[in-house]
N, C-alpha and C positions, 0 to 999 in steps of 0.2 A: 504494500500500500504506500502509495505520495503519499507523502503529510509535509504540508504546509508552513511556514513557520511560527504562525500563530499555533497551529496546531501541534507543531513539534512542542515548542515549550510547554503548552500545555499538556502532552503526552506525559514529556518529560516531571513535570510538576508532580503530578498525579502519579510515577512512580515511586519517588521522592517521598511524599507523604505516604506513599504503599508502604513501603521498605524502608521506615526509618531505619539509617543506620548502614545502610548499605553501600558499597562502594559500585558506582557507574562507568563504564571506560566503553565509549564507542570505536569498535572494528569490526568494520565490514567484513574483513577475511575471517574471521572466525563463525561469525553469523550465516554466511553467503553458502553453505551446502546444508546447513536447515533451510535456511527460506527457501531455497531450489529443493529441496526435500518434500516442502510442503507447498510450496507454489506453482513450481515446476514440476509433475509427476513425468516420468516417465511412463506412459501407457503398458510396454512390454512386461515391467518392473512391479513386484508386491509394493502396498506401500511401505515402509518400514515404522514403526511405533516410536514416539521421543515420549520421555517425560516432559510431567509441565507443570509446574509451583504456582498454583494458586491460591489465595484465603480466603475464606468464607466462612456463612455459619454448617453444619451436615447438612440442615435441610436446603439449602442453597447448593452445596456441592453435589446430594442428591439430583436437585433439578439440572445443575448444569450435564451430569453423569446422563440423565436422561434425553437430554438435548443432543448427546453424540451419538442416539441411535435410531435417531430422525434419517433417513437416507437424503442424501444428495436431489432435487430438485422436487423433493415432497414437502409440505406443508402441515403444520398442526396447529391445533387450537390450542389456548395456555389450559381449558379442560382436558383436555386431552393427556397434556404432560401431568397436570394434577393428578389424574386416573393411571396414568400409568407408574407414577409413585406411589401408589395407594395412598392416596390423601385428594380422595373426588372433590371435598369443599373447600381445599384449599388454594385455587384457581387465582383468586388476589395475590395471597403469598405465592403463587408462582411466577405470576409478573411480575413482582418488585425482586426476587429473586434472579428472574432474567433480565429485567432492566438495568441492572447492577452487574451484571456479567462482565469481568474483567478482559476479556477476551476475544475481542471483535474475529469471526470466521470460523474459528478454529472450534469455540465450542459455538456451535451454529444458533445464536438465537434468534439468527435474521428465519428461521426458515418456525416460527410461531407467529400466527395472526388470532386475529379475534376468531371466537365461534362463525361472526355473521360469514367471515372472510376477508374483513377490511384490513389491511397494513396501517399498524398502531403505529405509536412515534417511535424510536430507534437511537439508539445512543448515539450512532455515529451517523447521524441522519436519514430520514425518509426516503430522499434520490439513492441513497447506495441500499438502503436493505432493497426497497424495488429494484436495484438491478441485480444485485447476487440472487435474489429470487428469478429473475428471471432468464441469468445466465446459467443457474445449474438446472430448470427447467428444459433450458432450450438444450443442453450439452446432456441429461436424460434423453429427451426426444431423438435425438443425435442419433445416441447409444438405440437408443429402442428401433430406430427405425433399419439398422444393418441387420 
């Protein structure tokens, strides 16, 4: 992902306050065969598993755990993920759970809408969750139609 440089510092702020205490040092060479890991798949290729350090509350890390088993250009309701946690009435605390998701893509909250269908607001805004919805969509269809 660009980011901007309002947005980088912001990024940056917000890990700061994540991790007090932490020491930050950008390099790209060290970084540059996960992002191509995960941005760049090789089709041929498994994909291979990384770890990944996040904080939450359980029940937060429950929802986002469940978010990684949304497939790739499907859709669900925030009931939906509630039910699939066993906690059907907890559907509010499922979206404030995924609203707060520390992790734009990778744990997919973009691919949860309302019951009705509507695309709700999005942390990292409106125009990009309607497009990663509509790119892993269209790269499904892709798949489906060979």
């Amino acid at each position: 992902m660009i980011i901007g440089k309002s947005n980088k510092s912001d990024a940056l702020q917000q890990l700061f306050e994540t991790w007090p205490g932490a020491v930050f040092s950008e390099n790209p060479q060290s970084i540059d065969p996960l992002f191509n890991q995960i941005f760049n798949l090789d089709k041929t290729k498994e994909p291979r598993p990384f770890n990944l350090l996040i904080k939450g509350t359980n029940f937060q890390i429950n929802v986002w755990k469940a978010l990684l088993q949304i497939p790739s250009g499907n859709v669900v309701s925030y009931q939906d993920v509630a039910e699939y946690i066993g906690r059907p009435k907890a559907f509010r605390a499922v979206a404030s759970a995924i609203a707060i998701n520390p992790v734009a893509y990778l744990i997919p909250c973009h691919r949860v809408i309302s019951k009705s269908g509507k695309i709700h607001q999005y942390r990292w805004g409106f125009s990009r969750k309607k497009a990663i919805v509509g790119w892993e969509a269209a790269k499904r269809a892709c798949i489906d139609c060979l």
